[in-house]
C-alpha positions in Angstrom: 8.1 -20.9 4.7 11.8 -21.4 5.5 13.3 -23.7 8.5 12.5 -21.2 10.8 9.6 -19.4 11.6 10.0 -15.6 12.1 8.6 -13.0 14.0 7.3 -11.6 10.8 5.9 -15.0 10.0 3.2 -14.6 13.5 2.5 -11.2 12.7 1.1 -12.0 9.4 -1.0 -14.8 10.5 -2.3 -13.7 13.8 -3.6 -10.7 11.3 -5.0 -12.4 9.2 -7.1 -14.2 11.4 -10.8 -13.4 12.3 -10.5 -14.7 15.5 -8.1 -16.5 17.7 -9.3 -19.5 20.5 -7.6 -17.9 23.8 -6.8 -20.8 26.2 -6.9 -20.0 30.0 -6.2 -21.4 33.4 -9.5 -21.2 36.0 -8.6 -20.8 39.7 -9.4 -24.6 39.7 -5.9 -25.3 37.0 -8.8 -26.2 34.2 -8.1 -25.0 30.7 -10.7 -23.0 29.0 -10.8 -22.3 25.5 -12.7 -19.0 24.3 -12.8 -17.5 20.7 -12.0 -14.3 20.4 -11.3 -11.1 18.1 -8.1 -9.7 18.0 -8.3 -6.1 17.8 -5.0 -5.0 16.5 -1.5 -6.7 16.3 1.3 -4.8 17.0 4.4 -5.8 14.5 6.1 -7.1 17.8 3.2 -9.9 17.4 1.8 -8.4 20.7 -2.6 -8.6 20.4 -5.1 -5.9 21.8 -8.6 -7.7 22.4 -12.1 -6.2 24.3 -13.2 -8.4 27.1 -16.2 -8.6 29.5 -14.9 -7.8 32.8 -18.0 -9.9 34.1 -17.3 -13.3 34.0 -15.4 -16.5 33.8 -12.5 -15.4 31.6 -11.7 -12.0 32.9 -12.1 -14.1 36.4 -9.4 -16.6 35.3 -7.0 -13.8 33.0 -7.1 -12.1 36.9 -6.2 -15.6 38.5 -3.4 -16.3 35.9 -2.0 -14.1 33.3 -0.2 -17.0 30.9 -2.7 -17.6 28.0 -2.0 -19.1 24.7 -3.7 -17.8 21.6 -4.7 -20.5 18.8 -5.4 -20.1 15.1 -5.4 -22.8 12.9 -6.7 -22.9 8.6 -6.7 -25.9 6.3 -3.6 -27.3 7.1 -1.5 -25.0 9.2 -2.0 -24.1 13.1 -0.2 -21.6 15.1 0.1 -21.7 19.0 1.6 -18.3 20.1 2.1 -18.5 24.4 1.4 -15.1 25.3 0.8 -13.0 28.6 -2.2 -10.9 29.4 -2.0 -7.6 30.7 -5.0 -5.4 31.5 -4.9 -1.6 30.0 -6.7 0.9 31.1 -6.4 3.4 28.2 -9.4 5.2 27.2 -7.2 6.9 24.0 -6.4 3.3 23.3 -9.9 2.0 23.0 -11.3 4.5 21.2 -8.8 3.7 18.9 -9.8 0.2 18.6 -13.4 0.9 19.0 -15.4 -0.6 15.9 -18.8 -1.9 14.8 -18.3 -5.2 15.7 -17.3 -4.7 19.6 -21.0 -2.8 19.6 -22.7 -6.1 19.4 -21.0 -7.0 22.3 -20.7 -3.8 24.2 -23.4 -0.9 24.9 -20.7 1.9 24.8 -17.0 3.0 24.8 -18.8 3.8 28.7 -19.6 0.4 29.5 -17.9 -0.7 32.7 -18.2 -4.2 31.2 -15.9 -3.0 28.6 -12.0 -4.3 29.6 -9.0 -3.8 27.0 -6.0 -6.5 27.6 -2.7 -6.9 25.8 -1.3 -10.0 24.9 2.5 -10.2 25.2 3.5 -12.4 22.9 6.5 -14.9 24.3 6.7 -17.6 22.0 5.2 -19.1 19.0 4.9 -22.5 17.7 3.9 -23.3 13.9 2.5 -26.3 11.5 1.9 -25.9 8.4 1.9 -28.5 4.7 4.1 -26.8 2.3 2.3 -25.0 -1.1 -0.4 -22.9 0.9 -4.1 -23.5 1.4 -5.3 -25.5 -1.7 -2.3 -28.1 -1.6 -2.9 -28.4 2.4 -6.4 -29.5 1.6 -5.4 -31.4 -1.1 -2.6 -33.4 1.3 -5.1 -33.7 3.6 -7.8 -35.1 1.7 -5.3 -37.7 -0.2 -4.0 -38.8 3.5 -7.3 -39.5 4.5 -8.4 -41.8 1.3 -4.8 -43.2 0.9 -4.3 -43.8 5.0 -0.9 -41.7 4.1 0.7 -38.9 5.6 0.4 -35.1 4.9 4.5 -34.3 5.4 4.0 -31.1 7.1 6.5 -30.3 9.6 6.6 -27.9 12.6 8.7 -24.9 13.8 9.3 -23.0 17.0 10.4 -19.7 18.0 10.9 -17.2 21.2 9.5 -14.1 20.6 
């Protein structure tokens, strides 16, 4: 990567991740972390997910909006602050509708079934230079030679 992290740059790694660790604020100001699936990402870096209505998380999302979305591989970690809206679009989730939502789901009908958006605001990135193979590598030579890894980290509005 360049100096600067780009929009493009979020897009592409918030797709390629399986699943992202949301962080949320309880009525109580604790942080809770949750993995979960991210659905779709627009190219605006803005994520669709499927949430249970019945519980803690929806219960904070409803308390506090402001979320931030984590994702991290060998040696690089993104932290995209992000703002959750609530969509009530059936068109929308039968577009998003998969096999993998039916472990969690009984139907598209489900009234536990909630779709939010997350607006992405801003985006923070660290990553070791040379990809996954030479992170690990950096990594593993920092831990036996009490070195560092030299990565550096970026930040962007969105």
């Amino acid at each position: 990567m360049s100096d600067e992290i780009t929009k493009e740059d979020v897009v592409a790694k918030l797709r390629d991740a399986s699943w992202v660790m949301m962080t949320t604020t309880g009525a109580d100001g604790k942080l809770v972390s949750h993995p979960m699936t991210p659905q779709q990402v627009t190219d605006d870096a803005d994520v669709w997910f499927f949430i249970s209505l019945r519980g803690g998380q929806a219960d904070a999302l409803k308390h506090s909006s402001q979320v931030n979305l984590a994702v991290s591989e060998a040696g690089t970690w993104l932290s995209v602050a992000a703002e959750i809206e609530f969509v009530n679009d059936r068109a929308k989730v039968d577009e998003l509708w998969n096999k993998d939502v039916e472990g969690w789901f009984e139907s598209k009908d489900d009234p536990a079934l909630g779709l939010i958006r997350a607006d992405s605001e801003s985006a923070q990135y660290w990553g070791l230079p040379g990809g996954k193979m030479s992170a690990l590598a950096r990594i593993v030579k920092s831990k036996v030679t009490g070195g560092t890894t030299g990565g550096d980290s970026k930040a962007m509005e969105l």
